[in-house]
MARVO-10501 format. One record per residue (C-alpha): y, z, x; residue number from 1. Coordinates in steps of 0.001 Angstrom, whole numbers, plus 500000, padded with zeros to 6 digits. Example, Ala and Ser with C-alpha at 12.3 -4.5 7.8 and 13.67 -1.06 7.14 Angstrom:
2
      y      z      x num
 495500 507800 512300   1
 498940 507140 513670   2
***
This chain:
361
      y      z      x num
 383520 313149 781648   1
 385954 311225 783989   2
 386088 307231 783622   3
 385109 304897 786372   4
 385530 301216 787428   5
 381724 300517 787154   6
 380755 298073 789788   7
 377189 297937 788423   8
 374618 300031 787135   9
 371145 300918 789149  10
 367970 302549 788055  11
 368139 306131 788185  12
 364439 306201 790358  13
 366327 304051 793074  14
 368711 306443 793345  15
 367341 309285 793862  16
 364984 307685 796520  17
 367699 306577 797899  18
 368972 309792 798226  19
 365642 311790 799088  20
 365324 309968 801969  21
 368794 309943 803459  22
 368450 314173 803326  23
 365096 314044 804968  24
 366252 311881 807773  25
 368741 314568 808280  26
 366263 317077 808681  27
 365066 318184 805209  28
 362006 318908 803340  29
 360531 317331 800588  30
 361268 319798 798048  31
 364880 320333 799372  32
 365758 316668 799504  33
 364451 316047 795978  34
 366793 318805 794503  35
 369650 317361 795824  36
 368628 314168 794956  37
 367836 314953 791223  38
 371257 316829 790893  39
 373446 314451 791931  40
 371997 311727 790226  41
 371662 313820 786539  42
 375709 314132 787576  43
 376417 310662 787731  44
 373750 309996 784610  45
 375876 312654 782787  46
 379051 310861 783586  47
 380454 314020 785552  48
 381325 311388 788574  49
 382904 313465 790305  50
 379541 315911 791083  51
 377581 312637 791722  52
 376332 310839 794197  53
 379369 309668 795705  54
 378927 313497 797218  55
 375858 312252 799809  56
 377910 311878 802449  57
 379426 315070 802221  58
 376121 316783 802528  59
 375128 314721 805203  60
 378356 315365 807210  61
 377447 319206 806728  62
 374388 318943 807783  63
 375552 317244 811201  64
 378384 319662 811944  65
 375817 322767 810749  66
 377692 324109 807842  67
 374263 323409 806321  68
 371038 324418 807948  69
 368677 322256 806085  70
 364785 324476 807001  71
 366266 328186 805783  72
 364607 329467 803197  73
 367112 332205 800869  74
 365738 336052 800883  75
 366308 339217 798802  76
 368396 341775 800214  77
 368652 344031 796756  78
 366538 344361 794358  79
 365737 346121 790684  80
 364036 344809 787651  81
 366911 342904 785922  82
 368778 342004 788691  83
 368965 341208 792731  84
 371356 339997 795080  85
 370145 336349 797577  86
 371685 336120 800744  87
 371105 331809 800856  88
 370943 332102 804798  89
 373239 329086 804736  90
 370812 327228 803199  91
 370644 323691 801094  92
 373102 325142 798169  93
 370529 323015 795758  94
 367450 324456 797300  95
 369150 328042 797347  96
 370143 327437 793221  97
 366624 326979 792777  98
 365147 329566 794030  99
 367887 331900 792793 100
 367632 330342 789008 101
 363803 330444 789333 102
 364141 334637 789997 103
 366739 334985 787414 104
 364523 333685 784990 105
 361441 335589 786340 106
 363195 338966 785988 107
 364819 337793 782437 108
 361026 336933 781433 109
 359740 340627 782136 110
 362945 342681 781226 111
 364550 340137 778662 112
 367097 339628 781203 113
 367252 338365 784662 114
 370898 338612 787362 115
 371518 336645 790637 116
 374105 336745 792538 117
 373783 335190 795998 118
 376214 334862 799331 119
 376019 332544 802119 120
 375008 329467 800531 121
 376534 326046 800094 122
 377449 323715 797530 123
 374974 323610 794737 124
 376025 320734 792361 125
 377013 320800 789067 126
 377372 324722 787852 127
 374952 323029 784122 128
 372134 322141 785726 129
 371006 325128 786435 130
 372366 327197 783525 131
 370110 324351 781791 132
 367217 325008 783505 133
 367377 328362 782317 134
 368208 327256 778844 135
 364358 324973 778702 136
 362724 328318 778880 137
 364387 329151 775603 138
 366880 331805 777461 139
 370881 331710 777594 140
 371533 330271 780680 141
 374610 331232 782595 142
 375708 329739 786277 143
 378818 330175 788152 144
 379525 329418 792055 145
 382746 329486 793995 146
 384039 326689 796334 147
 386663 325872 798995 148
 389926 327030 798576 149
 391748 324307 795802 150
 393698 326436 793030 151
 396884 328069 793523 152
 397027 331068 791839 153
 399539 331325 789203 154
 403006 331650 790499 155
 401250 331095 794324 156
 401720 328120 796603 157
 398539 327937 798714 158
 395081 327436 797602 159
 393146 330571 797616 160
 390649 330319 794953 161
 388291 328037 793909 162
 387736 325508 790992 163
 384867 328148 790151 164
 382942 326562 787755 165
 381193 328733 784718 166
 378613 326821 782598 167
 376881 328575 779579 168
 373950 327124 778274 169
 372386 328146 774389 170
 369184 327015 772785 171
 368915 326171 769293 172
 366482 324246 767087 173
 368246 320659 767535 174
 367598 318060 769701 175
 370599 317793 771988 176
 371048 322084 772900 177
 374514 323187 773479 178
 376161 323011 777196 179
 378782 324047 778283 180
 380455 323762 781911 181
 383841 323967 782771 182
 385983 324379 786199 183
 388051 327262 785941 184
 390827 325042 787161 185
 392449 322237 785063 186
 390514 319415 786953 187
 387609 319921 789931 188
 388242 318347 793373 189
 385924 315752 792684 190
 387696 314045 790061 191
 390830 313491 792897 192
 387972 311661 795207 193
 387251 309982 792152 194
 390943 308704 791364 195
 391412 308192 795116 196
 388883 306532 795442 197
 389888 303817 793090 198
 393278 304017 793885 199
 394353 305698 790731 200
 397796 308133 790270 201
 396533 311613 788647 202
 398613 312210 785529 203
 400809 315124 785745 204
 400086 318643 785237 205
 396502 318497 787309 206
 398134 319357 790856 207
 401032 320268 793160 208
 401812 319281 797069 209
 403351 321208 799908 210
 406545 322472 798122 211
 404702 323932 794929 212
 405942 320826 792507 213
 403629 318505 790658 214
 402586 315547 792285 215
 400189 312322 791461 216
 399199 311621 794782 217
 395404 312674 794929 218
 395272 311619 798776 219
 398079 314045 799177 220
 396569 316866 797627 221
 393307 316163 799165 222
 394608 315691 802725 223
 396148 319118 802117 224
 392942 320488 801696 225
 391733 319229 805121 226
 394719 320372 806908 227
 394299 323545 805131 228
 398684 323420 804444 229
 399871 324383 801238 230
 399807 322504 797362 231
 396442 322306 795339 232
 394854 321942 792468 233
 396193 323960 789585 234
 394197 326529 787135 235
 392881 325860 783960 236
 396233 325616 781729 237
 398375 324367 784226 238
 401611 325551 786099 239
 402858 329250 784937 240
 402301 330834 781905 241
 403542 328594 779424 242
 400321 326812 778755 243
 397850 329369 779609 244
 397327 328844 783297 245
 397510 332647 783735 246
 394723 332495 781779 247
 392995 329838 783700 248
 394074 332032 786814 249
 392243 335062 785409 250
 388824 333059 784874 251
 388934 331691 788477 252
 389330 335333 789413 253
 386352 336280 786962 254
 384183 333626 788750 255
 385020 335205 792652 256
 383943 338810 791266 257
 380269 338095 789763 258
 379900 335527 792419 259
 380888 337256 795844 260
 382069 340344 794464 261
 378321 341662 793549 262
 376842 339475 796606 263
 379411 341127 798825 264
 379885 337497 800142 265
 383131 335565 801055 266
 385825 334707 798637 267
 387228 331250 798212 268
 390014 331883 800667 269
 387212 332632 803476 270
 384914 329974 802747 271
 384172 326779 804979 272
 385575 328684 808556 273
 382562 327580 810009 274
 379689 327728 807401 275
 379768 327514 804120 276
 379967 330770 802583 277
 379683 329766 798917 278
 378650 332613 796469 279
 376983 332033 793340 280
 375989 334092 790189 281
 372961 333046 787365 282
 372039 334763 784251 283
 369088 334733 782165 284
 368985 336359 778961 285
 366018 336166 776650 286
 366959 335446 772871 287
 364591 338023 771949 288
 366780 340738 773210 289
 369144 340020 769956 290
 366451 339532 767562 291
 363813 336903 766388 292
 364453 334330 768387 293
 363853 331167 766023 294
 365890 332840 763608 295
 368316 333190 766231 296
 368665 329481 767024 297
 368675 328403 763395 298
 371637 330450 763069 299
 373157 329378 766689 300
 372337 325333 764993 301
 374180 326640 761744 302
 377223 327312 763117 303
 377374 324259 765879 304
 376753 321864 763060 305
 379398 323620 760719 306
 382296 323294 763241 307
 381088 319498 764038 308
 380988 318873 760554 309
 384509 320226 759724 310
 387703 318063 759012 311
 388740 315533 761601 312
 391953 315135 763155 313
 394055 312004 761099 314
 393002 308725 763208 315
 389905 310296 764666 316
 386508 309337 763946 317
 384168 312878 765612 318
 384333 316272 767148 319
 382387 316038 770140 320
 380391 319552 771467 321
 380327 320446 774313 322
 377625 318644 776371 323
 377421 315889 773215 324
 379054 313017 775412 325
 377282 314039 778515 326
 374013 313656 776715 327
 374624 310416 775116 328
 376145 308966 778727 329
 372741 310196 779995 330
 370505 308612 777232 331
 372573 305028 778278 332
 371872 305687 781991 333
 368097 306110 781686 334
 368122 302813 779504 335
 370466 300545 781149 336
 371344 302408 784767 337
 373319 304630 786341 338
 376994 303632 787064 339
 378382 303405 789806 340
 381974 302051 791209 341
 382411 299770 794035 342
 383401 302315 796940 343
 380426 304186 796073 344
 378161 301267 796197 345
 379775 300391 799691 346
 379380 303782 801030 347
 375564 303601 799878 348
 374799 300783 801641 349
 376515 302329 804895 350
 374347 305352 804819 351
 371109 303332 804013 352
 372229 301104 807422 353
 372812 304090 809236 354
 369763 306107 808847 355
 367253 303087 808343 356
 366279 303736 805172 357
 365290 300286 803967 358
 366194 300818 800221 359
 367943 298211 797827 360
 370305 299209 795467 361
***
């Protein structure tokens, strides 16, 4: 979760109508607009600003320029019983996610497990809620996409990969089920639009500019992406191999194989030329596969609670799982409002002026 300056909080309903009608006065449906809508919103209710909806105008902008063709529907073009490959027709990435999470979990449901990858979409949100979708039909849920070019590769200068999210998703028999979604890269492009939008430095380590050195400019970094010129955003471990970023380098590698490897889609490096072009991959396993499934997630519970339960750090007061802050920002949200910071507010209002939608926030 990334921190913001909250201007004020607003009810998660007028949100997303807020939302759901801004993409249908740019030419979505119903049932497209109110995917997007419920994404980015569970983002910002999650605290994962940077996936929120702060990204409306992005979609929007797509949609104009037709990187986005809001009325195509995704198709099979490969098919067997445990697995098939979506081309997303340059789709709504959230729409396309759908339907591609709603087959993985059909196939997983008949075979015990269920594989999707799919080319030629667009941007599809944050990588959990789908792996979490998959997860509420008591199946490990796995979702990965790739991006616009933002990570240098180890020992590289320009951006070739993407931030390549992976999130894994495991039921058990507690309350608050065990999430996990991580960028591949040390921090996602969103969270530089979040610290330049509040005019914040990044801390070191998180990216480098034009020369290959680490900088804390986000607007440099980011402006670097739109002039496509060298610097980015730096894998998961940071700069070289003394910290792991190999490592982190190897993931975001990972991520570009299941995604458009098996789709035969475009890489990072060939995304956004004049669609989108974003691959994803989804995985449903059924618990049953391994065994009994409710002694399956007893024993998944067992050892979550064991390693939560273990000796703190000196001065610290919890180990948090993964996905434990996210739900307790969302529990706050649905009571008290979703947060949002003053130059998203702004840029709200603009959009509800310029397509007449006549809703208060």
């Amino acid at each position: 979760m990334e921190g913001i300056d909250l201007y004020k909080r607003v009810p998660k309903s007028d949100l997303v109508l807020l939302a759901t009608k801004a993409m249908m006065a740019v030419g979505c449906n119903a049932e497209r607009a109110e995917i997007v809508a419920d994404n980015l919103v569970e983002a910002d209710m999650r605290g994962v600003y940077s996936h929120g909806i702060a990204r409306l105008q992005r979609y929007l902008t797509h949609i104009s320029q037709g990187i986005i063709n809001p009325a195509n529907d995704p198709t099979v073009v490969f098919e067997t019983p445990v697995s098939c490959v979506m081309d997303g027709n340059n789709g709504v990435g959230q729409y396309v996610a759908k339907k591609a999470t709603e087959k993985a979990i059909e196939k997983a449901s008949m075979s015990g497990i269920g594989l999707v990858s799919v080319r030629h979409s667009n941007h599809y949100g944050i990588a959990g809620y789908w792996a979490e979708m998959i997860m509420q039909n008591e199946m490990i849920g796995i979702s990965s996409t790739n991006t616009a070019p933002l990570v240098v590769p180890t020992f590289g200068k320009k951006a070739l990969l993407g931030t390549s999210p992976l999130a894994f998703a495991f039921p058990s028999d507690q309350e608050d089920l065990f999430m996990m979604d991580m960028a591949t890269s040390v921090v996602p492009r969103g969270k530089l639009e979040v610290y330049a939008r509040n005019q914040k430095s990044m801390p070191d380590g998180w990216c480098v500019d034009e020369s290959g050195h680490s900088t804390k400019d986000p607007d440099r970094v980011l402006k670097g992406f739109v002039n496509k010129s060298t610097g980015g955003i730096l894998p998961l471990g940071g700069e070289g191999e003394d910290f792991g970023g190999h490592k982190g380098f190897g993931l975001g590698l990972l991520v570009e194989l299941i995604t458009a490897g098996f789709s035969l889609g475009a890489y990072s490096g060939e995304t956004y030329q004049k669609e989108g072009d974003v691959c994803h991959f989804f995985g449903a396993i059924r618990l049953d596969v391994f065994g009994n499934t409710s002694t399956i997630k007893s024993h998944i519970s067992s050892i979550l609670q064991k390693i939560k339960g273990s000796e703190k750090a000196d001065g610290t007061e919890e180990i948090y799982l993964h996905n434990e802050k996210e739900v307790r920002a969302r529990k706050k949200a649905l009571s008290e409002g979703v947060g949002v910071d003053e130059p998203t507010h702004k840029a709200l209002l603009d959009i509800v002026g310029k397509y007449n939608l006549g809703t208060v926030i």
